[in-house]
N, C-alpha and C positions, 0 to 999 in steps of 0.2 A: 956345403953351404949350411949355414945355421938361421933360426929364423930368428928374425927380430921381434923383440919382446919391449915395446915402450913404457918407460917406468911412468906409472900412475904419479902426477905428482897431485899433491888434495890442494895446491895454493892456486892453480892454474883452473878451478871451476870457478865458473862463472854463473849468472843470477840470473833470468830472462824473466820478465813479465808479458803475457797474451790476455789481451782482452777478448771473451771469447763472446762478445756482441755480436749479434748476428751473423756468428761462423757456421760450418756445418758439423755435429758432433764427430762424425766419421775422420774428415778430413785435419780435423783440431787434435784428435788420438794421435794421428799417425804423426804429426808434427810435434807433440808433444815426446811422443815414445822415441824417437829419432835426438833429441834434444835430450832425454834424461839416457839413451844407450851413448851417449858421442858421437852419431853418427855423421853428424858434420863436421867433424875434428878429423887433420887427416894419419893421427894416431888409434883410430877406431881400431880396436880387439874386438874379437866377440866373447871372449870369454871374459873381460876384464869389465869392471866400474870406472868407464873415463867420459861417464857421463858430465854434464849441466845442475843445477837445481832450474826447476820451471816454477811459475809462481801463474797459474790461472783465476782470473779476475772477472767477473760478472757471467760464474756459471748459470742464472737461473735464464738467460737470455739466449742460450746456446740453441741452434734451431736443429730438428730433424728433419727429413726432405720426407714425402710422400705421406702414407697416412702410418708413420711410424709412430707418431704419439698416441694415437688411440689404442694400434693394434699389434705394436708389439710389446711383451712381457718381459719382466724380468720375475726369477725365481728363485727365492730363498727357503732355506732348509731346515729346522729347527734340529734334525737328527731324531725324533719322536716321530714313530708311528700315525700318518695323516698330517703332518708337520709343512707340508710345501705354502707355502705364499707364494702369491702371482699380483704382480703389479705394473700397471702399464707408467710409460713414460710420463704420460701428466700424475699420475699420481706420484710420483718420485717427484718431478719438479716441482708442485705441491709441493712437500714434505720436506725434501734435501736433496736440493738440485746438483749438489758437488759430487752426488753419487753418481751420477750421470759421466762425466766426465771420469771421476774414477773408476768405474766399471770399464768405459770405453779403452782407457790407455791399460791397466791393468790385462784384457786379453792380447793387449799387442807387444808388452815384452816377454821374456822367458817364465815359463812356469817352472823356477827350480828357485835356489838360494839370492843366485844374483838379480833377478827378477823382483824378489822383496827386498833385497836392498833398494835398489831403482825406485821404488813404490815411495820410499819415505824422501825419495828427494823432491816430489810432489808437492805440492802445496795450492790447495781450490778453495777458493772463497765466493760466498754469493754474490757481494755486493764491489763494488768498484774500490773499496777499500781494502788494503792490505799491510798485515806488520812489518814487512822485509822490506824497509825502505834505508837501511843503517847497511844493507848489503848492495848498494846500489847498482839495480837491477838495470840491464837493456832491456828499452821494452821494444817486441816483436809485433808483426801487425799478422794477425790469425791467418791461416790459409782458407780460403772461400770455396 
């Protein structure tokens, strides 16, 4: 028995747009990363790119459930000596709330090559506007 190997074709992805209004950050990652792996195609590889492109739409609105926004951190690294930052959730949404969202989906596919592939077929914007309209996008209603 030989295994079947589905040929990637690049003309069969498609475009989706999530409004991510009042969804929950957790629950928007996993639907998102599900949607840039294929995993609702039923040629899903795991080793292969036969993802989607996602196009997320009103990141700064994205909610987190309990007292996540005050009290948990994110931490970045400057690579120098006493170099860590620490920043909680409102402060990111402050600043650039599409990190939010990219952080979240970012620990949920692979940490190797294909993984940064995945990454760039992302696309987060703060506001309800967006350029991929010449791709015409389905638009998906967020998971809650």
């Amino acid at each position: 028995m030989k295994t079947f190997l589905p040929k990637v074709n690049l003309d069969q992805r498609k475009w989706h747009v999530i409004d991510a209004d009042g969804a929950v950050l957790g629950r928007l990652a996993v639907q998102v990363a599900d949607l840039l792996r294929g995993r609702h195609k039923p040629t899903y590889t795991p080793h292969l790119d036969a993802g989607d492109f996602v196009v997320v739409v009103n990141a700064e609105k994205v909610r987190v459930t309990g007292k996540k926004e005050t009290d948990k951190q994110y931490m970045t690294y400057s690579g120098w000596k006493g170099g860590e930052k620490y920043r909680s959730v409102a402060q990111i949404r402050a600043r650039q709330p599409e990190e939010l969202i990219h952080r979240a989906v970012r620990g949920m596919v692979p940490r190797n090559r294909l993984g940064r592939v995945l990454m760039t077929k992302l696309k987060v914007y703060r506001g309800a506007k967006h350029p991929h309209g010449a791709q015409q996008p389905d638009t998906l209603k967020a998971a809650n």
